[in-house]
C-alpha positions as CSV (number, residue, x, y, z in Angstrom):
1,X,31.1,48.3,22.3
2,X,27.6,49.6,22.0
3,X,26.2,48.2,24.9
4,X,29.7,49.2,26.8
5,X,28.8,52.9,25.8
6,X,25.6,52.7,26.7
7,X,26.0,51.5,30.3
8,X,28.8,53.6,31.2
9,X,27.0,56.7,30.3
10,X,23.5,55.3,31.9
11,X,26.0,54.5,34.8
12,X,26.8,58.6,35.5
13,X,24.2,60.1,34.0
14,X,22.6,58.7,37.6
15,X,25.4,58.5,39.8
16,X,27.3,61.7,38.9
17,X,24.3,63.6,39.6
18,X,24.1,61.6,42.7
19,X,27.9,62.3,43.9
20,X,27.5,66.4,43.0
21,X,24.8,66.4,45.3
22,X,26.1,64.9,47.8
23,X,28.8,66.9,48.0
24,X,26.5,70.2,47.8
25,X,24.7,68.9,51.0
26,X,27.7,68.4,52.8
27,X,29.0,72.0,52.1
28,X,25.9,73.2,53.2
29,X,26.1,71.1,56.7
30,X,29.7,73.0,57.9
31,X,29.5,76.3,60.2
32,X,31.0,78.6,57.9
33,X,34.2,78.7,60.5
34,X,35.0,75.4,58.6
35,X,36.3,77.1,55.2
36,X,38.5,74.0,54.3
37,X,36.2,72.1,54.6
38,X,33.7,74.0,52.4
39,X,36.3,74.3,50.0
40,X,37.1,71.0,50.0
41,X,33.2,69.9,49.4
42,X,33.1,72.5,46.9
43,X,35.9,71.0,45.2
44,X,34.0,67.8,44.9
45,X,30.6,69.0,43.8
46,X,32.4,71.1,41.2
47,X,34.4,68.2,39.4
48,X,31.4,66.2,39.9
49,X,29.2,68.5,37.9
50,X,32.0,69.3,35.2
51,X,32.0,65.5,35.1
52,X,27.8,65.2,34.6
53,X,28.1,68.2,32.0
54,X,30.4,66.4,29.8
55,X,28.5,63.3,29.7
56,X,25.6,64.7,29.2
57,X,27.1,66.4,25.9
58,X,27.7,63.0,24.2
59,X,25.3,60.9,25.6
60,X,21.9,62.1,23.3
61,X,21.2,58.8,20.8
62,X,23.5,56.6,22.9
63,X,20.8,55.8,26.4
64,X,17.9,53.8,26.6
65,X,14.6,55.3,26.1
66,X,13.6,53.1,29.9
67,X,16.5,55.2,31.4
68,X,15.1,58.5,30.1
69,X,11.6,57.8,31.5
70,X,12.2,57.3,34.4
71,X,12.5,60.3,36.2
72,X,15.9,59.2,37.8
73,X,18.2,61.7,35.8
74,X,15.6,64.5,36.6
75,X,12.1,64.8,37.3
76,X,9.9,67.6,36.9
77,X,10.9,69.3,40.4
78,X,14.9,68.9,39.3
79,X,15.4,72.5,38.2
80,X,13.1,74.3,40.5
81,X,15.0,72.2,43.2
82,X,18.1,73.5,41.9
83,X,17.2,77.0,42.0
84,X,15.5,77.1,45.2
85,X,18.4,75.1,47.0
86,X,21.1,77.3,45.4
87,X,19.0,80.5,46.7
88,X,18.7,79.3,50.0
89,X,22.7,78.0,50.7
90,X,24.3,80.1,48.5
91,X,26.0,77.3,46.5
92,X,25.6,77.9,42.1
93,X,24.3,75.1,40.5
94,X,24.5,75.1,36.8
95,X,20.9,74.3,36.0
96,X,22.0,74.2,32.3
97,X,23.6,70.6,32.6
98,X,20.0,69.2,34.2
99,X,17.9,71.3,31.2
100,X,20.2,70.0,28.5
101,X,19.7,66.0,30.5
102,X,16.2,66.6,29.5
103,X,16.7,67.0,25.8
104,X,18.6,63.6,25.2
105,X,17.2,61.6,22.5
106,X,17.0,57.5,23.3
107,X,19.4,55.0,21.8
108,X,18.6,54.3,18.4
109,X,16.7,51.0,17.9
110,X,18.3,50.5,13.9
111,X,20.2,47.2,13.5
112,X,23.2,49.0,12.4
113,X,23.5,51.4,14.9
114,X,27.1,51.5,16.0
115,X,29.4,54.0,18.3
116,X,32.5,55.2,16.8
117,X,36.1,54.4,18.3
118,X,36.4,58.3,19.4
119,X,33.1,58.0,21.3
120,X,34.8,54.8,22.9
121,X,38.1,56.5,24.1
122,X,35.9,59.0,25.7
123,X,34.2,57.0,27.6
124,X,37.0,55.3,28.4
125,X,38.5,58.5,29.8
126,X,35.3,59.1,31.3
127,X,35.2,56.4,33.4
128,X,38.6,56.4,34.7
129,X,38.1,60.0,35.5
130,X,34.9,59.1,37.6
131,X,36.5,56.2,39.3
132,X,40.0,58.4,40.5
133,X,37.0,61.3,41.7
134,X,34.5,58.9,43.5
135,X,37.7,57.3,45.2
136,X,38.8,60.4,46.4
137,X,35.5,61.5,47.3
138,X,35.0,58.4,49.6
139,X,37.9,59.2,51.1
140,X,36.6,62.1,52.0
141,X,33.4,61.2,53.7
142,X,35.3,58.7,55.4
143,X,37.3,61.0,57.1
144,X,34.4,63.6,57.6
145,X,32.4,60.6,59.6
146,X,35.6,60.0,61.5
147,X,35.7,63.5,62.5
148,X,32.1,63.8,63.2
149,X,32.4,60.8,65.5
150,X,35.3,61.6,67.0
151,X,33.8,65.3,67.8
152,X,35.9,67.3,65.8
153,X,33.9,68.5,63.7
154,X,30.2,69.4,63.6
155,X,28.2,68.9,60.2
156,X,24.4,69.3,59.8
157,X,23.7,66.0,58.2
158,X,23.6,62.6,60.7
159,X,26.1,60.4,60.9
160,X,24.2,57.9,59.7
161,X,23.8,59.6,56.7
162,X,27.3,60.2,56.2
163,X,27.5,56.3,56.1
164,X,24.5,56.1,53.6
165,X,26.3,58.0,51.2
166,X,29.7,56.0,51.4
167,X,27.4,53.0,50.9
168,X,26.1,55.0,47.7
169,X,29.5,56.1,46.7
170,X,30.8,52.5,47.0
171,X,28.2,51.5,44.3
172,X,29.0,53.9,42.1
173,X,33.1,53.0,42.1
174,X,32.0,49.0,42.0
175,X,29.8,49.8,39.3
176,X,32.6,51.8,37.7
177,X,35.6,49.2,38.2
178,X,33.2,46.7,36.4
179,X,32.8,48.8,33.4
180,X,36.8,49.7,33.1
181,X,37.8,45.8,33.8
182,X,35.2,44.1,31.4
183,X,33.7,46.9,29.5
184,X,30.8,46.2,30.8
185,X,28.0,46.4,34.1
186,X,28.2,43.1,35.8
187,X,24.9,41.9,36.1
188,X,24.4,41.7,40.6
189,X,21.9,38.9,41.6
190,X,19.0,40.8,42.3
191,X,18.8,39.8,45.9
192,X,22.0,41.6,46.6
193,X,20.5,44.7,44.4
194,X,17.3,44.4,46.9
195,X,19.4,44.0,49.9
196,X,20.8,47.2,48.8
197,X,18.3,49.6,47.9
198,X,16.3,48.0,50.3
199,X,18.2,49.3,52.9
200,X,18.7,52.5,51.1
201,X,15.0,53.3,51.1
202,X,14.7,52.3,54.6
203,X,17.3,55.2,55.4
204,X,15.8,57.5,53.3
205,X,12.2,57.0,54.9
206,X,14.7,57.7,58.4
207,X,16.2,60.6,57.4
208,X,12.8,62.1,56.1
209,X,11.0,61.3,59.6
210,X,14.7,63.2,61.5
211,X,14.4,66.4,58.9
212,X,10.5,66.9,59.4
213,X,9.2,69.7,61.6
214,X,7.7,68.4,64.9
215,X,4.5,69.5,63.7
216,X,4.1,67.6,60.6
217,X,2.8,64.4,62.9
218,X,0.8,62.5,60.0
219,X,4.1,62.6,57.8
220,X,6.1,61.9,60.1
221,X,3.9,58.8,60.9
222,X,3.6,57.6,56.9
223,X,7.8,57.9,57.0
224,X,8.2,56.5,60.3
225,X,5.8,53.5,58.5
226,X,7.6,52.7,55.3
227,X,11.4,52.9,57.6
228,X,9.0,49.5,59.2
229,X,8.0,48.3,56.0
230,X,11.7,48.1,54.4
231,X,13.2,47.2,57.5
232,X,10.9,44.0,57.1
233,X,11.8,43.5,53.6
234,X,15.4,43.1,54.6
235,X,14.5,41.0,57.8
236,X,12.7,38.4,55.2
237,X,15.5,38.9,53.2
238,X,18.3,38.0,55.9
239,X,15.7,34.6,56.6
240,X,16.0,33.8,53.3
241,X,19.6,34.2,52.8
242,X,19.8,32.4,55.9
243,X,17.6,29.1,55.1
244,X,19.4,29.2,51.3
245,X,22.7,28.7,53.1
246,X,21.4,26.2,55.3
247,X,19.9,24.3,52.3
248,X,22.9,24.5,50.2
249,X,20.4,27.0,47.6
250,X,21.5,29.9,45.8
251,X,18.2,31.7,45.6
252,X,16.9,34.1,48.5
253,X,14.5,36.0,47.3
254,X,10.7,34.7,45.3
255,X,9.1,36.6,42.8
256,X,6.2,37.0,45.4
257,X,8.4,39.6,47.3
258,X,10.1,41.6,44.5
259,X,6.3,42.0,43.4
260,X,5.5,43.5,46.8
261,X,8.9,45.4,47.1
262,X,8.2,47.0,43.7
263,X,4.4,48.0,44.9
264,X,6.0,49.4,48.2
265,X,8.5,51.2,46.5
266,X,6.2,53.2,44.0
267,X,4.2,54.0,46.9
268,X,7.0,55.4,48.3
269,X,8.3,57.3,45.1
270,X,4.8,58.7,45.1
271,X,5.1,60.1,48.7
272,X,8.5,61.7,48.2
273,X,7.2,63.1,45.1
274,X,4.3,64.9,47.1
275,X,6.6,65.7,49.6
276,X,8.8,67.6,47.0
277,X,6.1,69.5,45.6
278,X,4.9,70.2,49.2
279,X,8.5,71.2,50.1
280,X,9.2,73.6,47.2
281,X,5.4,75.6,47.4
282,X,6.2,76.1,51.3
283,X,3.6,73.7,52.5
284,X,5.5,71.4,54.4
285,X,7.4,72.1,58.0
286,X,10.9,70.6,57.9
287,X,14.8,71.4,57.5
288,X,14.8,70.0,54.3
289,X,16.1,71.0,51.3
290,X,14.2,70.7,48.0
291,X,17.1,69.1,46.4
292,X,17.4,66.7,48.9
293,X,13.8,66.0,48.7
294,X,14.3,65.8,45.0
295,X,17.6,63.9,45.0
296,X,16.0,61.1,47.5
297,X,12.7,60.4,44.6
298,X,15.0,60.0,42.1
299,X,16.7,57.5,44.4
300,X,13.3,55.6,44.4
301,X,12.3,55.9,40.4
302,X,16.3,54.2,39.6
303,X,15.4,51.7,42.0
304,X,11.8,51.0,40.5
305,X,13.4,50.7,37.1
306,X,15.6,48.0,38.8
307,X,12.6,46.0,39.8
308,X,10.3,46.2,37.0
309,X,13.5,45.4,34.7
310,X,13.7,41.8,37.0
311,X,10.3,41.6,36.6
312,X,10.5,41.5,32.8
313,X,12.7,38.9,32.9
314,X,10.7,36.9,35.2
């Protein structure tokens, strides 16, 4: 049940953070003429955050030390992102819950370590709690990108990126049904994980290129460039799957092009994390906010964690 503990927690210690955020972005995006539908995203990013907060209170000495260095609970930016992004929309975010994340001590590596049946019922609670709340929650943006598309509504963040975060939200409830059905993360072939985050990134580097200020050409140019590069990663991708099928072959994707993926991908981490620092000191043009340009690296280190954990046992 140790490993079951540890997953689950490892599991929202990522994605709860990235569900509240989600929701704060989206109550950001409505005219304020829209109060139920504020309230309604405000709702979400509350019960999300009460949801982080108590995980984070019993997950110190039950998480891997590779989770906790990976900058994809928080990175350095995190709390001034916070505080910046709630001075700017208005929204409190407890900053507390992302300060205490930071104090968590690894799992501990002693051959008896073992988790107690308490811990284990609260996990389990835990996790049925996150699955009812991300289920509602992509019912939500469901109906928000129906609206949107529709014209009914008007909301500050693209459609596109309205499906992006179902996509994400998806994950989160798969990876959550897994852990309540077999008490435990089902390991996904890592082509479908690189199909995934592949894509992901690709949207990401979109979304950056849309939010930038006109003026801000040369990023604009470097965004514009790695949307190409992991647009081409899922194009080989899709030729693979495609010539694997054909062949009767399970495999679609070599070593060769994780390797490449995983170079592409830090290089993109490292550009988001310049933009985040360039975003937060003023120095950078663009109708972004710092905790979406925070929110978006973290994105990029959990996905780089992902790689260079398939590369370990390659």
């Amino acid at each position: 049940m140790e490993k079951y503990v540890q997953q689950s927690l490892e599991t929202h210690l990522f994605s709860a953070r990235i569900m509240k955020e989600h929701s704060l972005f989206l109550m950001a995006g409505f005219p304020c003429k829209d109060g139920a539908w504020i309230k309604k995203a405000d709702f979400f990013m509350n019960q999300f955050q009460d949801l982080l907060r108590d995980v984070v209170r019993i997950s110190s000495s039950h998480v891997s030390h590779s989770v906790l260095d990976a900058d994809e609970i928080s990175t350095d930016y995190t709390i001034p992102a916070e505080e910046r992004t709630s001075r700017l929309t208005g929204v409190p975010i407890d900053t507390r819950i992302t300060l205490d994340s930071k104090q968590l001590h690894p799992i501990s590596t002693r051959a008896n370590s073992t988790v107690s049946r308490m811990l284990v019922m609260h996990v389990d609670r835990i996790n049925q709690r996150a699955f009812n709340l991300v289920s509602e929650l992509i019912e939500f943006k469901k109906y928000l990108l129906q609206e949107m598309e529709q014209c009914r509504i008007l909301n500050a963040n693209y459609p596109l990126l309205l499906k992006h975060i179902v996509r994400e939200a998806e994950s989160y409830q798969e990876n959550i049904k897994n852990l309540i059905t077999n008490q435990r993360c089902v390991v996904t072939p890592m082509s479908n994980t690189t199909s995934f985050w592949n894509h992901i990134m690709m949207e990401h580097a979109l979304f950056i290129r849309g939010l930038l200020d006109p003026s801000e050409c040369k990023l604009i140019n470097t965004a514009e460039d790695f949307a190409r590069d992991y647009g081409s990663f899922l194009d080989m991708e899709n030729e693979h799957r495609n010539h694997a099928n054909s062949s009767n072959k399970t495999d679609c994707f070599t070593d060769n092009n994780t390797d490449e993926i995983l170079a592409k991908t830090i290089e993109f981490s490292k550009f988001k994390a310049a933009g985040t620092e360039g975003i937060l000191n003023c120095k950078i043009a663009s109708l972004i906010l710092p905790l979406l340009a925070d929110h978006v690296l973290r994105e990029a280190n959990h996905y780089i964690r992902l790689l260079q954990i398939d590369n370990m046992k390659s």
